[in-house]
Short mmCIF file of the C-alpha atoms (twelve columns), coordinates in Angstrom:
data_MODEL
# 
_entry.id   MODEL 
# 
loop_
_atom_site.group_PDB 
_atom_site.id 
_atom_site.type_symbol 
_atom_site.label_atom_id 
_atom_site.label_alt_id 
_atom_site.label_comp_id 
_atom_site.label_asym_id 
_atom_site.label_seq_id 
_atom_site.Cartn_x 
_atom_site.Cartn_y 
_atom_site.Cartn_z 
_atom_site.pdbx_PDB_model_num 
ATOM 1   C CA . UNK A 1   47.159 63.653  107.376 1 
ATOM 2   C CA . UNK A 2   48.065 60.283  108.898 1 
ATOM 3   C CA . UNK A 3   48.588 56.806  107.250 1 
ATOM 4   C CA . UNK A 4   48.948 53.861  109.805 1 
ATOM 5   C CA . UNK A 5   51.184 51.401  107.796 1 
ATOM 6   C CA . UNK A 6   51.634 48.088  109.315 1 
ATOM 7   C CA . UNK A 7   54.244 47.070  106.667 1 
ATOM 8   C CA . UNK A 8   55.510 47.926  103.242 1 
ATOM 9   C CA . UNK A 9   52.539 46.257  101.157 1 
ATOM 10  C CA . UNK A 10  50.457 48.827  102.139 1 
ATOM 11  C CA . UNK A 11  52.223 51.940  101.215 1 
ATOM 12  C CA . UNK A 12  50.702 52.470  97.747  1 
ATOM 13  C CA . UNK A 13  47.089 52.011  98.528  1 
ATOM 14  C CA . UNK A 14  47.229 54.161  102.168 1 
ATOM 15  C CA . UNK A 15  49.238 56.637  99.926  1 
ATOM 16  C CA . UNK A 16  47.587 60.638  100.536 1 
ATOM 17  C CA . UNK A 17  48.091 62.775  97.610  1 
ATOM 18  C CA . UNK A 18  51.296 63.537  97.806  1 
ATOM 19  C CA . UNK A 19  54.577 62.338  96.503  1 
ATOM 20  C CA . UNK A 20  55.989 60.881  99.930  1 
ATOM 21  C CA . UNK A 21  54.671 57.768  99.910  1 
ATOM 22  C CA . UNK A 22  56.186 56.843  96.365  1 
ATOM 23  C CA . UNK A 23  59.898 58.170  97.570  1 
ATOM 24  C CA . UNK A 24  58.972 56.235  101.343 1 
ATOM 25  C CA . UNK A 25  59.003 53.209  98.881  1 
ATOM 26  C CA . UNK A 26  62.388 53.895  96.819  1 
ATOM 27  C CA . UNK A 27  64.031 54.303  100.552 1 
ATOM 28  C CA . UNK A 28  62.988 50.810  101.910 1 
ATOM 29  C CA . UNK A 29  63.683 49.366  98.212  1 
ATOM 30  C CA . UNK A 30  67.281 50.455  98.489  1 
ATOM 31  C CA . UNK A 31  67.324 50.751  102.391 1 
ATOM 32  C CA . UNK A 32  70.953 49.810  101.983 1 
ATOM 33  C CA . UNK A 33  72.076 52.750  99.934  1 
ATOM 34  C CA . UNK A 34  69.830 55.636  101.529 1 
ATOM 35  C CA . UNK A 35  69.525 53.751  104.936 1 
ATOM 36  C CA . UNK A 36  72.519 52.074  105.498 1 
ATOM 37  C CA . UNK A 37  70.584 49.050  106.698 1 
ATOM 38  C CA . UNK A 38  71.335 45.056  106.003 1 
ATOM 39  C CA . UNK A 39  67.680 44.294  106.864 1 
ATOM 40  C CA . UNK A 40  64.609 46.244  105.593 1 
ATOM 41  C CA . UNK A 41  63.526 48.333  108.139 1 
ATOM 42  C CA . UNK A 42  59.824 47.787  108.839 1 
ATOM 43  C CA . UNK A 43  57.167 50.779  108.534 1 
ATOM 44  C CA . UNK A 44  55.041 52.166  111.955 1 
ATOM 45  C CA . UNK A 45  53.379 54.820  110.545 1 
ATOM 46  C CA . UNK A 46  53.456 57.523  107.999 1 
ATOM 47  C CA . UNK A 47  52.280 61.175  108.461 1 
ATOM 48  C CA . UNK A 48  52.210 63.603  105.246 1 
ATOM 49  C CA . UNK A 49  52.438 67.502  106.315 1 
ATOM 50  C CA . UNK A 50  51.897 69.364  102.937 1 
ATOM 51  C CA . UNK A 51  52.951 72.883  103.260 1 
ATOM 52  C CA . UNK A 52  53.246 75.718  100.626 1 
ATOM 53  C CA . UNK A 53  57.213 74.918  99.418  1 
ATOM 54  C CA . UNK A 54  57.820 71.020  100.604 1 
ATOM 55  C CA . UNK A 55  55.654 68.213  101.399 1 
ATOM 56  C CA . UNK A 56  57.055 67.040  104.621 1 
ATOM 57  C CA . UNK A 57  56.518 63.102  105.650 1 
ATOM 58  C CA . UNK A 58  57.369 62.083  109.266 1 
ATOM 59  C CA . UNK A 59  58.372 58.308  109.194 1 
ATOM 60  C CA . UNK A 60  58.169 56.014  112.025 1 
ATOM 61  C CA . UNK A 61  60.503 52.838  111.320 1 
ATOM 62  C CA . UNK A 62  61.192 50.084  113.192 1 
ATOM 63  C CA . UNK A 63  64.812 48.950  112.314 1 
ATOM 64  C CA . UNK A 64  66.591 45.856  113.567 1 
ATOM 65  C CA . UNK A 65  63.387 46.491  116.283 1 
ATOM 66  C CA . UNK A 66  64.771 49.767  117.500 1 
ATOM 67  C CA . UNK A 67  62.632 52.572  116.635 1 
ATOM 68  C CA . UNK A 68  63.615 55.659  114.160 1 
ATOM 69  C CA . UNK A 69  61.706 58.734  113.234 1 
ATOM 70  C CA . UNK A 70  62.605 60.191  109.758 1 
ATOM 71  C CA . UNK A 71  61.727 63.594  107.955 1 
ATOM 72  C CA . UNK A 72  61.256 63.052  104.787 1 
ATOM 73  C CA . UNK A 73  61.251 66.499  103.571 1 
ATOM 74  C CA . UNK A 74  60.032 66.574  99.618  1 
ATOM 75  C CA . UNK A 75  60.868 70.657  97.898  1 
ATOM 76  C CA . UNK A 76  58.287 71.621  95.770  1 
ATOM 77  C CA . UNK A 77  58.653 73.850  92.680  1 
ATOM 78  C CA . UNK A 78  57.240 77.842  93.269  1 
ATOM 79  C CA . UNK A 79  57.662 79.561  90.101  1 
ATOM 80  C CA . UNK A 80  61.134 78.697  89.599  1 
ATOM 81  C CA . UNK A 81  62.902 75.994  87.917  1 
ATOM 82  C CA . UNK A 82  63.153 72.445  89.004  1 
ATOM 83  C CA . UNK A 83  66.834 72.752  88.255  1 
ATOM 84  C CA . UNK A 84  66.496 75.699  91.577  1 
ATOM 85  C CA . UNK A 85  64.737 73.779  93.584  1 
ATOM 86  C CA . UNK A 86  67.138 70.901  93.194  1 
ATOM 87  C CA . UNK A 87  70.205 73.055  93.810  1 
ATOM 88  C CA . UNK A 88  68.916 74.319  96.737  1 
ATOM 89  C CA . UNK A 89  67.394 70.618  97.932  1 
ATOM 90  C CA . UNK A 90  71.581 69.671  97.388  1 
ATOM 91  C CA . UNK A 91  72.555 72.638  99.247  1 
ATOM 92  C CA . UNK A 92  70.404 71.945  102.392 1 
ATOM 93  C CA . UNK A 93  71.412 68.328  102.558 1 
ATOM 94  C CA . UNK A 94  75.231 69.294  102.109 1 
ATOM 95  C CA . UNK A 95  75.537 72.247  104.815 1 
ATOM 96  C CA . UNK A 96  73.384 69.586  107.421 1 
ATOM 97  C CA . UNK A 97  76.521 67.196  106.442 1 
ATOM 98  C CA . UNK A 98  78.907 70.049  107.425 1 
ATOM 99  C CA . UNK A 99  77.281 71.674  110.446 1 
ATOM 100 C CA . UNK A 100 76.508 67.947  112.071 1 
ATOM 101 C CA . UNK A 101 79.888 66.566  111.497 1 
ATOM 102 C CA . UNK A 102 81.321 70.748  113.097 1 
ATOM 103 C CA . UNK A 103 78.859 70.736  115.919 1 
ATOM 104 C CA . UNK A 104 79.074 67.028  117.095 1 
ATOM 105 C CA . UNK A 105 82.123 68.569  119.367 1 
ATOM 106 C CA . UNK A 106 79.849 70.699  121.054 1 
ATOM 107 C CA . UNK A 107 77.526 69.014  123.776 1 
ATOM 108 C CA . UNK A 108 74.119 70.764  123.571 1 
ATOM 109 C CA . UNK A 109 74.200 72.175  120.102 1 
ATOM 110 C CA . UNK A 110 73.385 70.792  117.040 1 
ATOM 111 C CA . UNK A 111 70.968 70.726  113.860 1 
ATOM 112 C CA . UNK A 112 69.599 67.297  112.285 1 
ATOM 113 C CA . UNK A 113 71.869 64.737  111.031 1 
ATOM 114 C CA . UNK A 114 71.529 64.501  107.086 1 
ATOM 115 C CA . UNK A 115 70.392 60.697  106.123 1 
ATOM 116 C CA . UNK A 116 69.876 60.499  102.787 1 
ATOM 117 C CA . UNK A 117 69.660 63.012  99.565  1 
ATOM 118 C CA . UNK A 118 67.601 62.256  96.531  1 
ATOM 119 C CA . UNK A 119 68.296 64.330  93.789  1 
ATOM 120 C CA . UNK A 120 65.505 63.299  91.264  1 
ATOM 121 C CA . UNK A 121 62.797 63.784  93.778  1 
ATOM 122 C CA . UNK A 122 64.245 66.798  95.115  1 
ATOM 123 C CA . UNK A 123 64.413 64.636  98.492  1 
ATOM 124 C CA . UNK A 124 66.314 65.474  101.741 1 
ATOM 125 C CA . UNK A 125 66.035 62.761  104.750 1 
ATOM 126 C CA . UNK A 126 66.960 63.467  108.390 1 
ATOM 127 C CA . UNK A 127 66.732 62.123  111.389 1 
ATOM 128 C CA . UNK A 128 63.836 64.030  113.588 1 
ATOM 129 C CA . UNK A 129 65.182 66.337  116.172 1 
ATOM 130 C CA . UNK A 130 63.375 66.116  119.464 1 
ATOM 131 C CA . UNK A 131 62.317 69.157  121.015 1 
ATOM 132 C CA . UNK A 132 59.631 72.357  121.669 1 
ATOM 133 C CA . UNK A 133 59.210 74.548  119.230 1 
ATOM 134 C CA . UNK A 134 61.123 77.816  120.817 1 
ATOM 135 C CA . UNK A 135 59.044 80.709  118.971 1 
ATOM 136 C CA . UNK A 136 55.365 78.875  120.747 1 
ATOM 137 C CA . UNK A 137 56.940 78.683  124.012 1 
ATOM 138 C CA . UNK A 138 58.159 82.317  124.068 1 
ATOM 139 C CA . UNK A 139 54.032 83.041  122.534 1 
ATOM 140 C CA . UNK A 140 52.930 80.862  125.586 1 
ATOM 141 C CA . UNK A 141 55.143 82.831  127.942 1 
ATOM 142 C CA . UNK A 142 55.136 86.510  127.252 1 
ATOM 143 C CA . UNK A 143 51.599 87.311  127.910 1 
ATOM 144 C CA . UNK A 144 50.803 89.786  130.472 1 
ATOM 145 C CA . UNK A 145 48.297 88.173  132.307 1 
ATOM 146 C CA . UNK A 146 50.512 85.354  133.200 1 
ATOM 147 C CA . UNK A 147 51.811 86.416  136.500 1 
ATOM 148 C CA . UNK A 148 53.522 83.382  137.559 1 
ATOM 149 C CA . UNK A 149 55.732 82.594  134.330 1 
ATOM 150 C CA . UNK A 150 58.964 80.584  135.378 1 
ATOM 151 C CA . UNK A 151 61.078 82.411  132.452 1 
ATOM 152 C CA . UNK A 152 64.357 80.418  133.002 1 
ATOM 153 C CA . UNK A 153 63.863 77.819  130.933 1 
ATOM 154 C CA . UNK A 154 63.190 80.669  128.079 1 
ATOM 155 C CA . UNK A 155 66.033 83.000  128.745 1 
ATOM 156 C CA . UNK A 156 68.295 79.632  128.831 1 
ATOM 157 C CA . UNK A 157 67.018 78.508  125.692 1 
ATOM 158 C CA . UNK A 158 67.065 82.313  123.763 1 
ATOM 159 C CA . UNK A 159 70.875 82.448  125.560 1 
ATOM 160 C CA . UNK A 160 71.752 78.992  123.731 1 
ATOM 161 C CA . UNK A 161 69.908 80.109  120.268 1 
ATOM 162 C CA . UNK A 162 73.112 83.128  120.506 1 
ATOM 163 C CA . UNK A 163 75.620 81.126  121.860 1 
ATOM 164 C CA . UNK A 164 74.401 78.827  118.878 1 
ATOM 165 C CA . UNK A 165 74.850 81.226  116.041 1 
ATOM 166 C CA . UNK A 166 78.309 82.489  117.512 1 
ATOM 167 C CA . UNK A 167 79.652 78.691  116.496 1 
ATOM 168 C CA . UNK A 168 77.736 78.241  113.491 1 
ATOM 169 C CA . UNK A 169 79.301 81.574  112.392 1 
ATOM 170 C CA . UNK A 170 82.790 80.566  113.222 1 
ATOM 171 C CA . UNK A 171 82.459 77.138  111.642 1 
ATOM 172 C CA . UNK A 172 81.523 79.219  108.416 1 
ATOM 173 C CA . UNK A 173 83.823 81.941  108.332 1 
ATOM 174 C CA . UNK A 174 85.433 82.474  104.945 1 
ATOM 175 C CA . UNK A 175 88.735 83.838  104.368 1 
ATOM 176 C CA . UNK A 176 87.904 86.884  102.836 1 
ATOM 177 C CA . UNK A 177 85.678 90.131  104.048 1 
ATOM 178 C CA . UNK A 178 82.868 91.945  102.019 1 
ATOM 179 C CA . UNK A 179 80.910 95.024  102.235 1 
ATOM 180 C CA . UNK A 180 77.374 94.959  104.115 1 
ATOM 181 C CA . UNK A 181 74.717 95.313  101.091 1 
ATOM 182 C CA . UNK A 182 73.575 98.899  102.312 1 
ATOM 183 C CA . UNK A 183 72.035 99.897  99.061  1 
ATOM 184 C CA . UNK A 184 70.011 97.321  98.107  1 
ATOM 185 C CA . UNK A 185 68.358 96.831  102.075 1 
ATOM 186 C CA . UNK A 186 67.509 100.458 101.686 1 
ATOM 187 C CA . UNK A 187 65.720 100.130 98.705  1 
ATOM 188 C CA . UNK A 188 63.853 97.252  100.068 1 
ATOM 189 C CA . UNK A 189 63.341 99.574  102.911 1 
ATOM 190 C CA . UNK A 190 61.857 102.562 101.070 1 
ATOM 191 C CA . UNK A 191 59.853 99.790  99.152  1 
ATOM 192 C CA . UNK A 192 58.019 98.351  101.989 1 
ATOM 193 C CA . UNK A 193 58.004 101.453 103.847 1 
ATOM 194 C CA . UNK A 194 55.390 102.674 100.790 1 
ATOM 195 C CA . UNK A 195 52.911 99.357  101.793 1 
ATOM 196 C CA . UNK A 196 53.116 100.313 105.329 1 
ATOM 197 C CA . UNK A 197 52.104 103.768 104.841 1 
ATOM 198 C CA . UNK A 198 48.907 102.423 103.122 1 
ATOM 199 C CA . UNK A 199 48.151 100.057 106.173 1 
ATOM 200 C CA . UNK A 200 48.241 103.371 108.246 1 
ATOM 201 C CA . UNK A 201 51.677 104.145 109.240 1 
ATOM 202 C CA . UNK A 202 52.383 107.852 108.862 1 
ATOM 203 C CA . UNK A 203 54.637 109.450 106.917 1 
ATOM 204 C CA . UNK A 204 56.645 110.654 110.149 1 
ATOM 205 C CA . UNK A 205 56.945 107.567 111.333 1 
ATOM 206 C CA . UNK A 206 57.867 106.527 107.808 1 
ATOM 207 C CA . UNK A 207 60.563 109.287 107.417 1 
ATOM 208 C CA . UNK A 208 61.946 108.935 111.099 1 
ATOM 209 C CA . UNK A 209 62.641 104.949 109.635 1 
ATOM 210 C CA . UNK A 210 64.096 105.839 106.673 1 
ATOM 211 C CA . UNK A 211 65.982 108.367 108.311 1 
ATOM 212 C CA . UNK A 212 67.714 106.107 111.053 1 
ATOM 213 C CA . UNK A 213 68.092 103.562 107.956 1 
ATOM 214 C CA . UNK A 214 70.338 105.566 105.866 1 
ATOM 215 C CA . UNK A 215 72.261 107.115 109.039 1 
ATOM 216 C CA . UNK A 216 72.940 103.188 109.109 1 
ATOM 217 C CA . UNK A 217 74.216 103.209 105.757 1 
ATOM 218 C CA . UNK A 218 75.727 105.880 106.124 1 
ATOM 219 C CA . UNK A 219 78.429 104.626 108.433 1 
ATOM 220 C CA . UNK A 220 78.555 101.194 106.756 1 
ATOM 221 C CA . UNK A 221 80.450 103.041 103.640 1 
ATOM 222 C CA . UNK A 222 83.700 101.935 102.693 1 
ATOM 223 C CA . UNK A 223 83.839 99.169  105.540 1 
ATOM 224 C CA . UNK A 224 84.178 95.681  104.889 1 
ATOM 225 C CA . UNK A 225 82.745 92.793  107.049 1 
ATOM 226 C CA . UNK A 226 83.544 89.105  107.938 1 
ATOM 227 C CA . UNK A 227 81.969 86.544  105.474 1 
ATOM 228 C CA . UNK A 228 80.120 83.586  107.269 1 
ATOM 229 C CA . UNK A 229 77.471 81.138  106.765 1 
ATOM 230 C CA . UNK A 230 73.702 82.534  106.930 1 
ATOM 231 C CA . UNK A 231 70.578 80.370  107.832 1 
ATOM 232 C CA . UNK A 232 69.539 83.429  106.749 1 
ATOM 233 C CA . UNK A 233 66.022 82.780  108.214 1 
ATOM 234 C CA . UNK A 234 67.628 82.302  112.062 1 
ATOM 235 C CA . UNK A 235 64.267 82.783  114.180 1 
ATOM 236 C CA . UNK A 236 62.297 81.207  117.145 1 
ATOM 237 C CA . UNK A 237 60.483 79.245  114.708 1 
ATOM 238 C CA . UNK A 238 63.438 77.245  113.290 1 
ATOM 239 C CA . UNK A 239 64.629 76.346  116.501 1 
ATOM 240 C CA . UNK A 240 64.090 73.486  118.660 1 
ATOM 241 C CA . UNK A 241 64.509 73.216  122.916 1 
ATOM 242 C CA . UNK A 242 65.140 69.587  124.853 1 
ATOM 243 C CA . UNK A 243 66.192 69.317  127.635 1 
ATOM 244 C CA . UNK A 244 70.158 70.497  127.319 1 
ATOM 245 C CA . UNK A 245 70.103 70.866  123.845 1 
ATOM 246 C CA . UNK A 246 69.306 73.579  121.013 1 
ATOM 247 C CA . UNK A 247 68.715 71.699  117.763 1 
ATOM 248 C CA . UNK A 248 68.091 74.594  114.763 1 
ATOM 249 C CA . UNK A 249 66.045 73.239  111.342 1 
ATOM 250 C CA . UNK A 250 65.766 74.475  107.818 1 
ATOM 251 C CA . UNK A 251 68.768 75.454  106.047 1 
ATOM 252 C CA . UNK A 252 67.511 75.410  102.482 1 
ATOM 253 C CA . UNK A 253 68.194 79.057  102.050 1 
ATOM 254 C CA . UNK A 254 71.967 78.578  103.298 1 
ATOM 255 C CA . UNK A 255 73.967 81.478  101.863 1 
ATOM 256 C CA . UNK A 256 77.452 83.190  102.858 1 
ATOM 257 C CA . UNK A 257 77.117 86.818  103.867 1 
ATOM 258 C CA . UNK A 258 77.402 89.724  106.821 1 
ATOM 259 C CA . UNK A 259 76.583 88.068  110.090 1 
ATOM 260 C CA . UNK A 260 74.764 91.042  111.218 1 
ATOM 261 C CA . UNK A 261 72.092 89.317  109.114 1 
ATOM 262 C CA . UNK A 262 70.838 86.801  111.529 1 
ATOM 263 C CA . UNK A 263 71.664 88.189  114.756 1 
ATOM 264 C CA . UNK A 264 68.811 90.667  113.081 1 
ATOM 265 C CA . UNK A 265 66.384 88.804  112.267 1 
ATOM 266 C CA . UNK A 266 66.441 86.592  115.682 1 
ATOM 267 C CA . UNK A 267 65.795 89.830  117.087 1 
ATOM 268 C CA . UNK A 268 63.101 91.037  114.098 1 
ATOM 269 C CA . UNK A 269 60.720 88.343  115.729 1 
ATOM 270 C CA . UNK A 270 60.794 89.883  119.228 1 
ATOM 271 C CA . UNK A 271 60.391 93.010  118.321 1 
ATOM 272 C CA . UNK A 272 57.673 91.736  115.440 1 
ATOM 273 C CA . UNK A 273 55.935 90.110  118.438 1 
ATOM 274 C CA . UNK A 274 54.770 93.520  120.462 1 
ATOM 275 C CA . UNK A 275 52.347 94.091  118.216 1 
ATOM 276 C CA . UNK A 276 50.388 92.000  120.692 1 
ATOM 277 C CA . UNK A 277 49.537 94.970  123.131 1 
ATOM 278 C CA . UNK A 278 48.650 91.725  125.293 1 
ATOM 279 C CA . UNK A 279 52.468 90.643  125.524 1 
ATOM 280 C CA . UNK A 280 55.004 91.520  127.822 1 
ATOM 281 C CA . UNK A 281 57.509 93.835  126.356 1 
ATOM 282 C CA . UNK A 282 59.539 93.805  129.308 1 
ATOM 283 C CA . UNK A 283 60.066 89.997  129.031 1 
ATOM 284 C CA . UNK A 284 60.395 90.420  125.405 1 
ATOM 285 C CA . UNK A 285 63.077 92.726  126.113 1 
ATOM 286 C CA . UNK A 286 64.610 90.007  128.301 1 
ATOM 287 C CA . UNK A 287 64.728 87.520  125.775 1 
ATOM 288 C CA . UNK A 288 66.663 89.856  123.112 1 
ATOM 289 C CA . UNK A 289 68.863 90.930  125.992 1 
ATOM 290 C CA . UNK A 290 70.309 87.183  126.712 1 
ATOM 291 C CA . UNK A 291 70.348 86.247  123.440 1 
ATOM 292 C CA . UNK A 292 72.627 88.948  123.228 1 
ATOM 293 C CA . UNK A 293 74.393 87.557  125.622 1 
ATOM 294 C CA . UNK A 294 74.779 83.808  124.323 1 
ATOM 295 C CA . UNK A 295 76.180 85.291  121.247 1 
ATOM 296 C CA . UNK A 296 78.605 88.374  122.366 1 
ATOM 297 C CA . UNK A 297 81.247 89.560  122.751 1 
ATOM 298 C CA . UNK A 298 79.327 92.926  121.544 1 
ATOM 299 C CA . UNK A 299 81.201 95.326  119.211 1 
ATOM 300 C CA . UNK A 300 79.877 98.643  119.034 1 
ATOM 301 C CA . UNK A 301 81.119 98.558  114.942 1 
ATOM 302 C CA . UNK A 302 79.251 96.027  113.863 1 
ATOM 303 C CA . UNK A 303 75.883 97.935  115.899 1 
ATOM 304 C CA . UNK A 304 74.758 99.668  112.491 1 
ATOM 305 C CA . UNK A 305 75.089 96.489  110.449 1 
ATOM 306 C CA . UNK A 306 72.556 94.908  112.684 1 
ATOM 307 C CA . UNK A 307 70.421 97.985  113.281 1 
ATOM 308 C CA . UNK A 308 70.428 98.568  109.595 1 
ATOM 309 C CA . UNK A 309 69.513 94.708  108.902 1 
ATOM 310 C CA . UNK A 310 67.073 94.961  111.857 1 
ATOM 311 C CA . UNK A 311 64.739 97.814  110.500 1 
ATOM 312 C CA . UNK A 312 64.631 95.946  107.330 1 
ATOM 313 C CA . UNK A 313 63.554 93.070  108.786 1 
ATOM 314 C CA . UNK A 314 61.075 94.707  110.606 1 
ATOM 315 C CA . UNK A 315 59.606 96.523  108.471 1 
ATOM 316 C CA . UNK A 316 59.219 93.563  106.212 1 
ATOM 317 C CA . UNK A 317 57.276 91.874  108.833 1 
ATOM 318 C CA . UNK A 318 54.742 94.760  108.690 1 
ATOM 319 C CA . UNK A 319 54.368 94.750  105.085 1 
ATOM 320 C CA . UNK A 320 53.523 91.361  104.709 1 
ATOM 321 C CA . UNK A 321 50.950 91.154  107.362 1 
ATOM 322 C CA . UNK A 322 47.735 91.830  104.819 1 
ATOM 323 C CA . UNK A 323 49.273 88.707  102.887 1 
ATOM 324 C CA . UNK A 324 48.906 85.995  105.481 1 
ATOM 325 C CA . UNK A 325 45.972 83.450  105.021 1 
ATOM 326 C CA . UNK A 326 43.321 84.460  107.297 1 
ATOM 327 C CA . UNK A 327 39.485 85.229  106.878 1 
ATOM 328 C CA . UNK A 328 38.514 88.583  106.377 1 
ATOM 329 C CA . UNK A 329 38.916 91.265  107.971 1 
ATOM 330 C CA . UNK A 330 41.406 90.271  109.782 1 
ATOM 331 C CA . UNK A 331 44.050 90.629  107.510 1 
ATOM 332 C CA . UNK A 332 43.398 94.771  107.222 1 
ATOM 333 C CA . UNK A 333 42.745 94.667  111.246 1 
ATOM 334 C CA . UNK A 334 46.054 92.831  111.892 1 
ATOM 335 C CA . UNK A 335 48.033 95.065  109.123 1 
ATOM 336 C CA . UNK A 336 46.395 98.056  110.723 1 
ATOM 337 C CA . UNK A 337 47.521 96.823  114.011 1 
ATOM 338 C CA . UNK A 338 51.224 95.852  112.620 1 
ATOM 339 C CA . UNK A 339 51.517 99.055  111.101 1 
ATOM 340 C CA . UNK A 340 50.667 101.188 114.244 1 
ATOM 341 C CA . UNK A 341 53.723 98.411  116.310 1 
ATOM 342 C CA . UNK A 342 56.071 100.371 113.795 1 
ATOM 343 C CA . UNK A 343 54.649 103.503 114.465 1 
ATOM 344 C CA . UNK A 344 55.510 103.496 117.815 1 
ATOM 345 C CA . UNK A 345 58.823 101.494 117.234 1 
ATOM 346 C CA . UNK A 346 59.836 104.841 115.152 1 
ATOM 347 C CA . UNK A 347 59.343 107.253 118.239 1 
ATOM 348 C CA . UNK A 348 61.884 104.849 120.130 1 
ATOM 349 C CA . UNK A 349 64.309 105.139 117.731 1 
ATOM 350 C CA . UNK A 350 64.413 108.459 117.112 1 
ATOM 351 C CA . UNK A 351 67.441 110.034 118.280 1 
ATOM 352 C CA . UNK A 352 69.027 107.313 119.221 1 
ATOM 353 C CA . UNK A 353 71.934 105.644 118.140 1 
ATOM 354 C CA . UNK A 354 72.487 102.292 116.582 1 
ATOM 355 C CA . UNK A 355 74.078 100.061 120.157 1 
ATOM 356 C CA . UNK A 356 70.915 101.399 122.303 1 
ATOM 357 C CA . UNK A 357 68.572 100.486 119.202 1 
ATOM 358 C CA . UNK A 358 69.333 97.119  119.202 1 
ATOM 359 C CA . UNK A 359 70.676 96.755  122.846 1 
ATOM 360 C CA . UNK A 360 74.495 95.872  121.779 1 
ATOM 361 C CA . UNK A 361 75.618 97.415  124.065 1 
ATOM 362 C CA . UNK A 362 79.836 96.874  124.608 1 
# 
């Protein structure tokens, strides 16, 4: 949805039907106090991106005739109190202010810089990052057919995402140390292992999951972990590639907790993408492997957290395939399809042990 706005007069009567225009307004009314301009900054354009938890407006200004592009990033209410969704609005806004300020010492890494936070509107306005989406270059790269892929760009940028999430964890550290969650990610386990049998998976496969999951568990017992920062939703899709620089987005759900968490899940969403018999699970393989890398050094302790993290991640993934918003039938066909991915997934990690699972090796 796109409104060409040659100036503020406009605003109201280009407005789409959506909030963002009205809180575009209350920015270049007090451009001063959310902007930190003298002059009011003039207005290119306006583009409105509604999406299922935040309306998300992408603001082209023109200020003292230099240009600036502006999220304007609205949270929207989804069965929970708008009390919630401000808290969590306030805690996006705040951990930008903390990781931009931490990471501004490290050439190449960085997430948006926080501009402005607006509480009633349950508001947060950054500066756009530039940059390619990294989860649709690693779909445009990882097919089979393409014989000829130059994969360095990839494995630099999947090497970055871990070096990355080694700093982010380190600026977040807390003092104290806390037990990996074991029970409750086996229940969720056992709980979504019970939709996947439906889609097709078979109760081997099912038991051979649940099995490795509580060997997991197991050894977790009575150990305590470091405390740190989690996106927690650390994937492809939340990260952005420019040329020398990793920029990583969405931190609404910022949370303190193992870090096995998201080394997991970045690694969920390679394994999640073999589904695909078309792509390449030898490149995919690459990709985990250097990501590895970035964020090492590898200790073979911490290999259960992750691989216990890792199948619940994954098997999530399945489970939720039948859900997305597709015509039917290819929501059965794609579950079907998901569900047979963690079929064969549970032959590999059958007798194995947690390092070779999720290739941390020391």
């Amino acid at each position: 949805m796109q409104a060409s706005i040659p100036g503020r007069p406009s605003l109201a009567a280009a407005a789409p039907p959506s909030r963002i225009p009205e809180i575009v307004e209350k920015l270049l009314t007090e451009h001063e106090r959310y902007l930190g301009t003298s002059q009011p900054p003039r207005v290119v354009s306006l583009a409105v991106r509604p999406r299922r938890l935040s309306d998300v407006g992408v603001l082209d200004l023109a200020v003292d005739n230099y240009p600036l592009r502006l999220f304007v990033k609205m949270h929207k209410k989804a069965q929970v109190s708008v009390d919630h969704v401000r808290r969590k609005a306030g805690i996006e806004y705040d951990t930008l202010g903390l990781l931009h300020r931490h990471f501004a010492a490290i050439p190449g890494y960085g997430v948006v810089r926080p501009v402005a936070f607006l509480p009633e509107d349950l508001t947060v306005v950054t500066e756009a990052a530039e940059g390619e989406n990294l989860h649709q270059l690693i779909k445009r790269a990882i097919p089979v057919w393409r014989k000829t892929v130059d994969l360095d760009r990839l494995t630099s940028a999947c090497r970055a995402s871990g070096v990355w999430l080694r700093h982010f964890q380190a600026m977040t550290r807390q003092p104290s140390s806390g037990p990996v969650p074991a029970e409750r990610l086996l229940a969720g386990i056992r709980d979504d292992l019970a939709v996947c049998r439906a889609l097709g998976l078979s109760r081997r496969a099912s038991s051979r999951i649940g099995e490795f999951a509580e060997a997991q568990a197991a050894r977790l017992a009575s150990r305590d972990y470091a405390v740190t920062g989690q996106h927690p939703d650390y994937q492809p899709d939340n990260v952005l590639v420019s040329p020398g620089a990793i920029t990583v987005l969405d931190f609404t759900s910022f949370q303190y907790g193992p870090p096995a968490s998201d080394v997991a899940r970045f690694l969920s969403i390679l394994i999640f993408l073999r589904k695909n018999p078309l792509y390449s699970r030898s490149r995919l393989q690459a990709l985990a492997n250097v990501f590895l890398e970035g964020y090492g050094p590898r200790d073979a302790e911490t290999a259960s957290a992750v691989a216990l993290y890792l199948v619940r991640f994954v098997v999530q993934a399945v489970r939720t395939v039948p859900t997305w918003p597709l015509r039917w039938p290819l929501p059965g066909l794609m579950g079907r399809q998901a569900a047979a991915l963690l079929g064969r997934w549970a032959r590999e990690i059958a007798g194995h042990d947690a390092p070779q699972v999720v290739g941390w090796i020391p």
